[in-house]
DSSP file (Angstrom, degrees, kcal/mol; ACC not computed):
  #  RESIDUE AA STRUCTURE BP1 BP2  ACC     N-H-->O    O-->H-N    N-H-->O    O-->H-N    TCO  KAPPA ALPHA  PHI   PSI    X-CA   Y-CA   Z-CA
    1    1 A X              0   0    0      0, 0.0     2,-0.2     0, 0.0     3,-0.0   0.000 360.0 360.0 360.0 132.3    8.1   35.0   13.4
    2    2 A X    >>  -     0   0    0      1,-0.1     3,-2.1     2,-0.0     4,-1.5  -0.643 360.0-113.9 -94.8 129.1    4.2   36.1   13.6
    3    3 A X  T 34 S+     0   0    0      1,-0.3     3,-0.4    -2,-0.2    -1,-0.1   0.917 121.9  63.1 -41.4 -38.8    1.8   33.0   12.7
    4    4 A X  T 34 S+     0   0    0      1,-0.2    -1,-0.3    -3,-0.0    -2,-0.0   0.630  98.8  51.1 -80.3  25.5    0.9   35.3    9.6
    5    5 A X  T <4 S+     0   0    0     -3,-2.1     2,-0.8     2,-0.1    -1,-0.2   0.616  96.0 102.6-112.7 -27.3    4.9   35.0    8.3
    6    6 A X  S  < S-     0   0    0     -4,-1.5     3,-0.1    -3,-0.4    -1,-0.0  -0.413  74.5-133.3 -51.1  95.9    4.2   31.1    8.7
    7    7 A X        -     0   0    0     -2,-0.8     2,-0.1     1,-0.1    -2,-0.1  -0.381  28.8 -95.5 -41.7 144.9    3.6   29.3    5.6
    8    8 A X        -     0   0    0      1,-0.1     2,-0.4    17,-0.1    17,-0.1  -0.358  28.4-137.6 -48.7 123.8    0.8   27.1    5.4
    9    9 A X        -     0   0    0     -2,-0.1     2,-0.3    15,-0.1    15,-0.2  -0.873  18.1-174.4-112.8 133.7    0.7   23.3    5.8
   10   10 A X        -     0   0    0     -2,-0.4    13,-2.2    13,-0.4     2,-0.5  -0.871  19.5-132.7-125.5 172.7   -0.9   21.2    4.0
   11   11 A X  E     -A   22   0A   0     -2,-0.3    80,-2.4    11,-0.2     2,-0.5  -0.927  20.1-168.6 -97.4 123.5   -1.7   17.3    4.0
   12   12 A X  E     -Ab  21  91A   0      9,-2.0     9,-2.2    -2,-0.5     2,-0.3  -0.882   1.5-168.4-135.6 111.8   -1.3   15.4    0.9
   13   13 A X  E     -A   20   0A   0     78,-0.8     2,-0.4    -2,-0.5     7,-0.2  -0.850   6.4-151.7 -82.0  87.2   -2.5   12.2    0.7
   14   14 A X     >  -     0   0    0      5,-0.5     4,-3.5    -2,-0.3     2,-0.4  -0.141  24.8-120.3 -57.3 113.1   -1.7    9.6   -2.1
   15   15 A X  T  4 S+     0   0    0     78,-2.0    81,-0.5    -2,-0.4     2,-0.3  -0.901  81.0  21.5-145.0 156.9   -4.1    6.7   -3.2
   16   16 A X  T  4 S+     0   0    0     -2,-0.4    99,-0.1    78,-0.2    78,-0.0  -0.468 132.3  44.3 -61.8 -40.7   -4.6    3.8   -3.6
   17   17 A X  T  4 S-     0   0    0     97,-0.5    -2,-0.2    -2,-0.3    -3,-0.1   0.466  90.5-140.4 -88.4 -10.3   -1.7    3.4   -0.9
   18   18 A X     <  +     0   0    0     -4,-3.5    -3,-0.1     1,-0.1    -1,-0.1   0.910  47.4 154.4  72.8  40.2   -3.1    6.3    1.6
   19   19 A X        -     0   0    0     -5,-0.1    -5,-0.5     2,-0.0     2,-0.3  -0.287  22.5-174.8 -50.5 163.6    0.6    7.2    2.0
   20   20 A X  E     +A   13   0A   0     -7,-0.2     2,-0.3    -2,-0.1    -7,-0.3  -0.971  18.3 164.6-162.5 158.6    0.7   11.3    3.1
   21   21 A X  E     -A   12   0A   0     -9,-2.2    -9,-2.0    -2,-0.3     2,-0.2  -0.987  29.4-115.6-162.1 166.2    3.2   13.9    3.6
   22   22 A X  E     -A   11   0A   0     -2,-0.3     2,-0.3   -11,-0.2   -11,-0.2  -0.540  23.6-175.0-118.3-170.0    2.9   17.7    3.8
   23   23 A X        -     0   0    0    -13,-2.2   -13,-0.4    -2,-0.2    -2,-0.1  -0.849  29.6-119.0 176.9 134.0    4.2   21.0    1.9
   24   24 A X        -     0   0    0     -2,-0.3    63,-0.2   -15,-0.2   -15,-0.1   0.504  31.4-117.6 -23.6 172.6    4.2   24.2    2.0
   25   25 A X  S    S+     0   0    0    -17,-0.1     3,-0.1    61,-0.1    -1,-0.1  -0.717 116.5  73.3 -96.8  66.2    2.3   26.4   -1.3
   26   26 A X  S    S+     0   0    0      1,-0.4     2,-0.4     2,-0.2    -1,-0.0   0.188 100.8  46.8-139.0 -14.5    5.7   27.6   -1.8
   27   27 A X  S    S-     0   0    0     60,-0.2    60,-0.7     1,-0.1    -1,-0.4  -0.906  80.4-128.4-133.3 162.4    6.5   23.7   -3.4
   28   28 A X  B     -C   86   0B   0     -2,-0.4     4,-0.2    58,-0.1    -2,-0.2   0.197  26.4-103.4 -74.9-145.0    4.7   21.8   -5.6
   29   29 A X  S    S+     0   0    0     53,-1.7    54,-0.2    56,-0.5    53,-0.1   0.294 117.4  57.5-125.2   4.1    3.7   18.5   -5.2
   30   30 A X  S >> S+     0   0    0     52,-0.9     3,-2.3    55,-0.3     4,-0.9   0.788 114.2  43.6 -96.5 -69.5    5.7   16.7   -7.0
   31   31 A X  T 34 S+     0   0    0      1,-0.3     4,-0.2    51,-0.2    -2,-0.2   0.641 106.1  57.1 -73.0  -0.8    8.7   18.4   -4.8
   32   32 A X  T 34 S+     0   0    0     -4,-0.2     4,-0.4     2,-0.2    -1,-0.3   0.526 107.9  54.5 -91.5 -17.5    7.1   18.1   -1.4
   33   33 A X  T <4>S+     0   0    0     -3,-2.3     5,-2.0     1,-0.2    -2,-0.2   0.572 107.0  53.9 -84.5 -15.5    7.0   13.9   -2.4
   34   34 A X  T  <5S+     0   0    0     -4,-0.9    -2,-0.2     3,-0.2    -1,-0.2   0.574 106.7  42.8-111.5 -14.9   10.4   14.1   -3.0
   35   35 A X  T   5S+     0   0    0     -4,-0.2    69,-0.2     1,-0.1    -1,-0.2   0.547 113.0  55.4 -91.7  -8.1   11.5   15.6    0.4
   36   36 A X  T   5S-     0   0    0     -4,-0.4    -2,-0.2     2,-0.2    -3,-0.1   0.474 127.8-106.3-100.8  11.9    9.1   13.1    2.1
   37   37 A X  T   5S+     0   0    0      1,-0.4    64,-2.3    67,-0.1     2,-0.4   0.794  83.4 128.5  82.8  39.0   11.2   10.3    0.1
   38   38 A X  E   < -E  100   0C   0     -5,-2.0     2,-0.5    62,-0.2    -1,-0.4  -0.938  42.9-166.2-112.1 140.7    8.6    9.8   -2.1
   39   39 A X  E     -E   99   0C   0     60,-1.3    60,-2.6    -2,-0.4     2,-0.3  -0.966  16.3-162.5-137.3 120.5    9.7   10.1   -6.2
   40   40 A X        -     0   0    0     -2,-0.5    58,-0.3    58,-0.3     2,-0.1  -0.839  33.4 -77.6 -98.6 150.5    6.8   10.3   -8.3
   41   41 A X  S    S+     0   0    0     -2,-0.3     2,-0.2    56,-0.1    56,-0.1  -0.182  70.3 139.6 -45.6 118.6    6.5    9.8  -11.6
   42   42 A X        +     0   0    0     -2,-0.1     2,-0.3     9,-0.1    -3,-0.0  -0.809  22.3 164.9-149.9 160.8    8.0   12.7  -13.6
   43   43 A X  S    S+     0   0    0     -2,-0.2     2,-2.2     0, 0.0     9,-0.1  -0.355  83.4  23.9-149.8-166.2   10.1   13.6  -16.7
   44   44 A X  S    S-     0   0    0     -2,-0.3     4,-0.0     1,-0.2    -2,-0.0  -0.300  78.4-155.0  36.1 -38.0   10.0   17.4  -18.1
   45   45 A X  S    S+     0   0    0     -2,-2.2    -1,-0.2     1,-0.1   -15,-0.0   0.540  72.5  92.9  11.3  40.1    9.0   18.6  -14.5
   46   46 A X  S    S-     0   0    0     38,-0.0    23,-0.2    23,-0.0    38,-0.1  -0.207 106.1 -96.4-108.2  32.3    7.5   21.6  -16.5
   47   47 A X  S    S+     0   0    0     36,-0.5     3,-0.2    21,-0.1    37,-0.1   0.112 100.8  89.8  71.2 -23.9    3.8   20.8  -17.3
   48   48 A X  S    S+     0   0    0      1,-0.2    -4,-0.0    -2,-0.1    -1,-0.0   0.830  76.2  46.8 -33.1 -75.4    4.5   19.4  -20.8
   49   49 A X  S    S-     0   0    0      1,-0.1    -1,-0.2     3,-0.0    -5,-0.1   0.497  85.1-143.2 -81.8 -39.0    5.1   16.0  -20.9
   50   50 A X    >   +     0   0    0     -3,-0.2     3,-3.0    -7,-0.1    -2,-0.1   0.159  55.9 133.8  79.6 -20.5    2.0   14.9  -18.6
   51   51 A X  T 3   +     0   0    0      1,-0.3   -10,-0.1    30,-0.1    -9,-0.1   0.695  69.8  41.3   0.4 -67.0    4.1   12.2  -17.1
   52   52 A X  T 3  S+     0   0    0     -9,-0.1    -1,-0.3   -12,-0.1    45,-0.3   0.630  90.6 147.9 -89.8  -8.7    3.4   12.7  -13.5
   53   53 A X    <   +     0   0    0     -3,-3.0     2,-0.3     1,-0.1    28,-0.2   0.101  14.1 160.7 -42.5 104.7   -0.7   13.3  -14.4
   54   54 A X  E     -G   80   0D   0     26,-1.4    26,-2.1    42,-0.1     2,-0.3  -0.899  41.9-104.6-142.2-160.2   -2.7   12.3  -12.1
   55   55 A X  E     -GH  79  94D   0     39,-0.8    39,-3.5    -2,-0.3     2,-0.5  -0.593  29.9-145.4 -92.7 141.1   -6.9   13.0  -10.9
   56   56 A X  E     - H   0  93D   0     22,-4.1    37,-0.2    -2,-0.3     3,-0.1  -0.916  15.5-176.0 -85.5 142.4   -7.4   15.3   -7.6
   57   57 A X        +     0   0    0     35,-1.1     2,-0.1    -2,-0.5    36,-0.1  -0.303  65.0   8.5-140.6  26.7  -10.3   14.1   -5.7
   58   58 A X  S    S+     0   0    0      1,-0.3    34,-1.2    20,-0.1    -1,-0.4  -0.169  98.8  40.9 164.2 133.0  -10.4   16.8   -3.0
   59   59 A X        -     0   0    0     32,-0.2     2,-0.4    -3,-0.1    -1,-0.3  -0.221  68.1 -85.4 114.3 173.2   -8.8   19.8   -2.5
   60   60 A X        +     0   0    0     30,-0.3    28,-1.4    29,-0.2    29,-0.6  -0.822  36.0 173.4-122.8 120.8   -7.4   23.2   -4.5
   61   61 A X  E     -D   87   0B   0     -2,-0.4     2,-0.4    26,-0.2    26,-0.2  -0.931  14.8-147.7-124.3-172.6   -4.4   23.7   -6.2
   62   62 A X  E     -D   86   0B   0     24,-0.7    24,-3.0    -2,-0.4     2,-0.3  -0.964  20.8-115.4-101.1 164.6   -2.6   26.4   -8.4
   63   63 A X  E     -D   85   0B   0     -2,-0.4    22,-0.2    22,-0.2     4,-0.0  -0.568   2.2-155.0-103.4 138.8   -0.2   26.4  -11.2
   64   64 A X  S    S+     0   0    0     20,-4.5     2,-0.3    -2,-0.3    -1,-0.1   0.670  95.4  46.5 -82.7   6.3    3.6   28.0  -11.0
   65   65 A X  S    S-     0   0    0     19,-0.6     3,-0.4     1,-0.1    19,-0.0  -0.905  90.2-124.6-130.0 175.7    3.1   28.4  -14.9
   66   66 A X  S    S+     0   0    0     -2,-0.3    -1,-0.1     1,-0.2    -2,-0.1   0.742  95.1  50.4 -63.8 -41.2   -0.2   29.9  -16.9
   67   67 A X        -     0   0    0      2,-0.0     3,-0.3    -4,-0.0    -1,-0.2   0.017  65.1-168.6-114.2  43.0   -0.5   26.7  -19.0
   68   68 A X        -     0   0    0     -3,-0.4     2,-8.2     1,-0.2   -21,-0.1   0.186  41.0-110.6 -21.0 115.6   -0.6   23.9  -17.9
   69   69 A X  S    S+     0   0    0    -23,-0.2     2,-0.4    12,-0.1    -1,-0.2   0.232  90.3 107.8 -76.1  80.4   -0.3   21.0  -20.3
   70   70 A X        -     0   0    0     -2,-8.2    11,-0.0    -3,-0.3   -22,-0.0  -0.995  68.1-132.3-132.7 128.5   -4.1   20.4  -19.3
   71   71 A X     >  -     0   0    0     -2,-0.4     4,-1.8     1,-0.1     3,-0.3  -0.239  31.5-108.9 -86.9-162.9   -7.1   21.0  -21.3
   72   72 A X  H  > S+     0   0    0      1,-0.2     4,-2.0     2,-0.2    -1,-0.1   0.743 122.0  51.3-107.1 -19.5   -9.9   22.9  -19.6
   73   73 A X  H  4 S+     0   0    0      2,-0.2    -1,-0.2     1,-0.2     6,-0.0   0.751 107.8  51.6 -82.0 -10.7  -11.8   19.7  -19.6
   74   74 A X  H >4>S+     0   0    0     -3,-0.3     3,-1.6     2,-0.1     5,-1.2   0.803 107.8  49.6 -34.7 -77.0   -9.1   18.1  -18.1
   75   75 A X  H ><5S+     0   0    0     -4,-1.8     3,-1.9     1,-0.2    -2,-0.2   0.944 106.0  62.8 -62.7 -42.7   -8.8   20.6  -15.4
   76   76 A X  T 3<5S+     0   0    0     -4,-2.0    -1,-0.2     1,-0.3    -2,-0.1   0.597  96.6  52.2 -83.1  17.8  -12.4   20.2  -14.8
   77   77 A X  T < 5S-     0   0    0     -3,-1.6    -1,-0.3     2,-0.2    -2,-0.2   0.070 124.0 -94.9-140.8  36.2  -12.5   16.9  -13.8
   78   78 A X  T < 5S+     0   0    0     -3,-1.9   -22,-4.1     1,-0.3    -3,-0.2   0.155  74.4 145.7 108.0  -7.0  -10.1   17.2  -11.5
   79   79 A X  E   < +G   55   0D   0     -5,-1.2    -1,-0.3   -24,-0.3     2,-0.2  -0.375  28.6 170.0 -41.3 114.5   -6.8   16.0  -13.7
   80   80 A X  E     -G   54   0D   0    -26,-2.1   -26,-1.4    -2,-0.2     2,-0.5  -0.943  37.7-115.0-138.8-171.6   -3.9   18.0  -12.5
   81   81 A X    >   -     0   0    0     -2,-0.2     3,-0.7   -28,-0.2     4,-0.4  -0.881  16.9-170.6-109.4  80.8   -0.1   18.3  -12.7
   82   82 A X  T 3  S+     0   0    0     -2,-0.5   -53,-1.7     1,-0.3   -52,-0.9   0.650  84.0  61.7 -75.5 -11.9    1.8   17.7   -9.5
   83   83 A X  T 3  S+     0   0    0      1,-0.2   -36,-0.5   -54,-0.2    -1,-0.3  -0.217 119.0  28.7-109.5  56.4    5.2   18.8  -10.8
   84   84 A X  S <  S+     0   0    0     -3,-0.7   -20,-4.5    -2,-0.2   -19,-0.6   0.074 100.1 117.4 178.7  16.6    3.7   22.5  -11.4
   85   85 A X  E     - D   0  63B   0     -4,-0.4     2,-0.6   -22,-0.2   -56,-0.5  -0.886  45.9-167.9 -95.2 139.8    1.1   22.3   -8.7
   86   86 A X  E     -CD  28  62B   0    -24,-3.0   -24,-0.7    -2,-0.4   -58,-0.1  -0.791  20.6-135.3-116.5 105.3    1.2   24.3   -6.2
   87   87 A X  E     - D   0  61B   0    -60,-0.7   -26,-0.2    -2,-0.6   -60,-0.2  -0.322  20.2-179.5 -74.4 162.4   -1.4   23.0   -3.1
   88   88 A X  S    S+     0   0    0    -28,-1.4     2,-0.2     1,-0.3    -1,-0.2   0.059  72.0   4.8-128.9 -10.0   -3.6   25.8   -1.5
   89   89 A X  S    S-     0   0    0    -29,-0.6    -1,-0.3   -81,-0.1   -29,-0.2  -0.918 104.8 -51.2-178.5 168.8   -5.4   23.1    1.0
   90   90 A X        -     0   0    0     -2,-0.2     2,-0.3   -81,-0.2   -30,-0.3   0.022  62.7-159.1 -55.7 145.2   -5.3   19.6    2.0
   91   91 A X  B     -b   12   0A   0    -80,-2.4   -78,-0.8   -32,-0.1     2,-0.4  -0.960  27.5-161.1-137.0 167.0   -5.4   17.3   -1.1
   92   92 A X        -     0   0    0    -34,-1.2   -35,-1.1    -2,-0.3   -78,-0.2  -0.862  19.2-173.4-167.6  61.3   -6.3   13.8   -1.9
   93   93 A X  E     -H   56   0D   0     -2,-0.4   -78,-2.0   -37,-0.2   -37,-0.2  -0.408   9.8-163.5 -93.0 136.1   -4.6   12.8   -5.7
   94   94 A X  E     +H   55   0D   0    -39,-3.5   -39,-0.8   -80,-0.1   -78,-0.2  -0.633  68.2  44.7-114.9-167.9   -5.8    9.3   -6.8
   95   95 A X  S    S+     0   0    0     -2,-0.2     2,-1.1   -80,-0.2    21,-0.2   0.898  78.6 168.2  49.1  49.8   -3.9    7.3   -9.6
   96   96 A X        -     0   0    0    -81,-0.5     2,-0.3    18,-0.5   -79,-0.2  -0.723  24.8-161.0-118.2 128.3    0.0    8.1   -8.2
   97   97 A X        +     0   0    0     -2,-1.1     2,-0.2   -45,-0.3   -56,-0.1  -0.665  29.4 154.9 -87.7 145.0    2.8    6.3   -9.4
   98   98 A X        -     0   0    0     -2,-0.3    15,-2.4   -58,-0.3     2,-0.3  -0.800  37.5-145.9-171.7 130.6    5.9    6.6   -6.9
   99   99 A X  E     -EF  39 112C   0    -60,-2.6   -60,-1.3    -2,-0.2     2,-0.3  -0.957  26.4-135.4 -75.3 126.9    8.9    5.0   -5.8
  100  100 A X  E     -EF  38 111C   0     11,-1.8    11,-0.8    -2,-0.3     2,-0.4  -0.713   8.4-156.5-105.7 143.0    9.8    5.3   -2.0
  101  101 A X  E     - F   0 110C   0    -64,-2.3     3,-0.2    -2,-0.3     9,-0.1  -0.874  13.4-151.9-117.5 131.5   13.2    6.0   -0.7
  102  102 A X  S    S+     0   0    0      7,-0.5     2,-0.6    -2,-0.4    -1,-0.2   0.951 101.6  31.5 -38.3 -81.5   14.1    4.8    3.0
  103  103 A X  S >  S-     0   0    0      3,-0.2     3,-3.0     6,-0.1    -1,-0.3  -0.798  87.5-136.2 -76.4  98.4   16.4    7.9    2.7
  104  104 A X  T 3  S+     0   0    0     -2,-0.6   -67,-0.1     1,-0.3     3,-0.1   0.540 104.3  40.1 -51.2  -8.7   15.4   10.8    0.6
  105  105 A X  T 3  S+     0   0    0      1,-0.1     2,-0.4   -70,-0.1    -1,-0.3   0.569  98.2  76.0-117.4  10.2   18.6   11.1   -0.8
  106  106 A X    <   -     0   0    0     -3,-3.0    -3,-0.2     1,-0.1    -4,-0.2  -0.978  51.7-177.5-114.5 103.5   19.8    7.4   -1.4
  107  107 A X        +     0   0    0     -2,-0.4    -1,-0.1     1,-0.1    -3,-0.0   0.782  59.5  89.4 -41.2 -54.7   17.8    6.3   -4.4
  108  108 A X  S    S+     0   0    0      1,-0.1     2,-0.7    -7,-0.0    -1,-0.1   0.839  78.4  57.2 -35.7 -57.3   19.3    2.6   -4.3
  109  109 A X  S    S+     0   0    0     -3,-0.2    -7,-0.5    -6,-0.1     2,-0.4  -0.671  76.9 179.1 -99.3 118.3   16.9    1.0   -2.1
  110  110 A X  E     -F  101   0C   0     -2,-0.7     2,-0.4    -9,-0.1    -9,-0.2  -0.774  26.4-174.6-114.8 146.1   13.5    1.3   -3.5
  111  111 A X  E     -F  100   0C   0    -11,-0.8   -11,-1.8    -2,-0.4     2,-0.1  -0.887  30.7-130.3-142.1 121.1   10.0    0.2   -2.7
  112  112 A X  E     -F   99   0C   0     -2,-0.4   -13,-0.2   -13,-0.2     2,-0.1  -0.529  12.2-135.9 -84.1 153.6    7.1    1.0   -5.6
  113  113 A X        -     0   0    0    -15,-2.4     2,-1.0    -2,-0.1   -15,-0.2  -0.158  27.6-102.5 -29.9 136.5    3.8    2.7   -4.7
  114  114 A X        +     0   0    0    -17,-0.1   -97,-0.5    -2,-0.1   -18,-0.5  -0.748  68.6 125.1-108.2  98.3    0.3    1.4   -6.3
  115  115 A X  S    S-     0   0    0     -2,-1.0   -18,-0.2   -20,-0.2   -19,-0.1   0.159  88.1 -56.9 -85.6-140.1   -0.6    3.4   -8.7
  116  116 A X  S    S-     0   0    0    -21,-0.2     2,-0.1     1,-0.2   -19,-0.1   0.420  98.1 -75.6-115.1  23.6   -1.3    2.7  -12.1
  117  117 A X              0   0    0     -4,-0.2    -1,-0.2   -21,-0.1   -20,-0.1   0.221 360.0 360.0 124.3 131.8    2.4    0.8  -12.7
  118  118 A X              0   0    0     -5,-0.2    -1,-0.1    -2,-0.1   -19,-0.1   0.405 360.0 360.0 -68.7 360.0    5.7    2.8  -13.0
C-alpha cells in the first residue's frame, strides 16, 4: 500500500481531562472515542439531538451530513457535533462528557470523564 492509499491520522485530544486518541477522516469523532474506549455523550448519533455538542478549540472538521443541527453562529464559534464529525487535522474539543471503558467492548466497569457532568 503507497503512503498516498494511507489514511490520515489524526490526534484528538479531550479537555478538561487531556485524554487523546486518534482516527482516521473516514470516522467521526464520536466513533473513533468509542474504539479508544471512550463513550461520549450521544443519543440520535445523527446531528439532531445536540447531545454530544461540544466547542472545538483547534483544529478542522467536516460533516457526513449537509446540516448539521448547528446554526452558522454556532459553527462559527467553534460548536461542533462529534457524532457527524468527521476530523480533517489534529483537534482539541473542550466541554466532553465521556465514560471510559477498561475494555472497549465491556461497558460494565466504568470511569467518568470531566466534562460538564454526564
Amino acid at each position: 500500500m503507497s503512503t498516498a492509499d494511507t489514511p490520515a491520522s489524526f490526534t484528538i485530544m479531550l479537555l478538561p481531562s487531556q485524554r487523546s486518541f486518534t482516527s482516521t477522516g473516514q470516522t467521526t469523532v464520536l466513533e473513533a472515542a468509542a474504539l479508544a474506549g471512550l463513550r461520549l455523550s450521544s443519543s440520535c448519533r445523527n446531528g439532531t439531538c445536540r447531545a454530544c455538542l461540544c466547542r472545538l478549540l483547534d483544529g478542522t472538521v467536516q460533516y457526513r451530513i449537509d446540516w448539521p443541527g448547528l446554526s452558522a453562529d454556532e459553527k462559527a464559534t467553534g460548536w461542533i457535533l462529534p457524532c457527524v464529525a468527521l476530523p480533517t487535522s489534529d483537534l482539541i474539543i473542550d466541554q466532553v462528557d465521556f465514560l471510559e471503558t477498561p475494555n472497549p467492548t465491556d461497558s460494565a466497569d466504568t470511569k467518568r470523564g470531566r466534562g460538564r457532568g454526564f
